[in-house]
C-alpha positions in Angstrom: 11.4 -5.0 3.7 11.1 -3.4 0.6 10.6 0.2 -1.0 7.3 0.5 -3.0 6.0 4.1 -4.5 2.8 5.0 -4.2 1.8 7.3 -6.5 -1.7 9.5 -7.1 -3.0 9.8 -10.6 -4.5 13.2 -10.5 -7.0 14.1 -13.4 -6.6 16.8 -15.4 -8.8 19.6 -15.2 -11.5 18.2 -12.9 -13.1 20.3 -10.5 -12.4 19.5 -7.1 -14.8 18.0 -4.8 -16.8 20.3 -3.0 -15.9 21.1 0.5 -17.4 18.6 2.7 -16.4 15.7 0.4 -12.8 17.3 0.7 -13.3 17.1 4.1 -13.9 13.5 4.3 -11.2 12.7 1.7 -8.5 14.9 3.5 -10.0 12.9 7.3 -9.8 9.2 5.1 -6.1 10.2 3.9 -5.2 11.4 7.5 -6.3 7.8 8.7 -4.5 6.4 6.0 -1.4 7.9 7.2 -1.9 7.0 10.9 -2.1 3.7 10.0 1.2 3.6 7.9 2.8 5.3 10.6 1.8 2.5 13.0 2.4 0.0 11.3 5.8 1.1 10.2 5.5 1.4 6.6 5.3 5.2 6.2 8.8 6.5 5.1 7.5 9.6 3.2 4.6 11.1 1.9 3.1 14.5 0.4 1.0 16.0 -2.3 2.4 18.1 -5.4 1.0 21.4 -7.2 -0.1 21.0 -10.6 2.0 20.3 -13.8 1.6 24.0 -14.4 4.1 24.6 -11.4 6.8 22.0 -12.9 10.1 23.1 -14.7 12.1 21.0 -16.7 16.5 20.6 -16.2 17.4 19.1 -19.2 21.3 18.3 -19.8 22.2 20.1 -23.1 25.7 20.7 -24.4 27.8 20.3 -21.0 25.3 22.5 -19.1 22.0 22.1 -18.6 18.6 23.9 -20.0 16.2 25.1 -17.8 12.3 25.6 -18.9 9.0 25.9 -17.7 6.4 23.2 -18.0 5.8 19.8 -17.2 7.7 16.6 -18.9 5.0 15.8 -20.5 1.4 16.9 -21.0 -1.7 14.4 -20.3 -4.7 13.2 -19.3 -3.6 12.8 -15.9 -0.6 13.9 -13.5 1.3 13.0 -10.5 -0.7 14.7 -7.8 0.9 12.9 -4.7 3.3 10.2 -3.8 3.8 7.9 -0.8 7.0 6.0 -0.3 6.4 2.8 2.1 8.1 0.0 3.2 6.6 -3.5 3.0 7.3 -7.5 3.0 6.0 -7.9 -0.6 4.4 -6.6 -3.4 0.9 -8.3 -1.7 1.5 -6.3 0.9 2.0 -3.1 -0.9 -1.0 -3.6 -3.0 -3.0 -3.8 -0.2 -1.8 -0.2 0.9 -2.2 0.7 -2.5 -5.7 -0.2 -2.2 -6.2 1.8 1.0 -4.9 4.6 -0.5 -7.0 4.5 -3.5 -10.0 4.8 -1.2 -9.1 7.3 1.0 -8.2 9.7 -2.1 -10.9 8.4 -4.2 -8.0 8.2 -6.7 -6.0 5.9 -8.6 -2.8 4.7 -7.5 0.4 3.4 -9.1 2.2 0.6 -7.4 5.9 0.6 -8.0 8.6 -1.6 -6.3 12.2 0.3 -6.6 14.9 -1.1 -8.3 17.9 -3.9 -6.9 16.5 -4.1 -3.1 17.4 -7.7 -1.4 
């Protein structure tokens, strides 16, 4: 099995959905999680605060700089991530596609680096 990142491209500046459609969103993401879990996929998975939250480490000089503010500024963000395990790229597409309906979001599919 393999390590894929799932991540959630978050908007920038959209209003979110009104309650009851967060509702159903936050109960289609629950389900989506469930069925991770069970089918033993899930390895980790959680949502982030806004870019506005982020601070930056940078190395500078021997030490290190520290400032606020995200990397770098955009259209969209990372709002979320899912780490998973599956078979094959196929397969993690397919949870990617889950995903993207249950957030009613896009998601990034990304296999990690050097696994055999």
């Amino acid at each position: 099995m393999k390590h894929y990142l799932l991540s959630v491209v978050q908007p920038t500046g959209v209003t979110p959905p009104a309650r009851d459609a967060l509702a159903a969103i936050m109960r289609d993401v629950k389900a989506f999680n469930d069925e991770l879990r069970a089918a033993g996929a899930w390895v980790f998975s959680g949502g982030l605060h806004g870019p506005e939250t982020a601070t930056m480490v940078r190395p500078e000089g021997g030490d290190v700089l520290i400032t606020d503010g995200p990397y770098a500024e955009g259209k969209e963000y990372l709002g979320g991530l899912c780490l998973i395990r599956a078979a094959d790229l196929d397969e993690a597409l397919e949870w990617g596609r889950k995903a993207a309906l249950a957030t009613t979001l896009p998601i990034e599919v990304r296999p990690f680096v050097d696994q055999h």
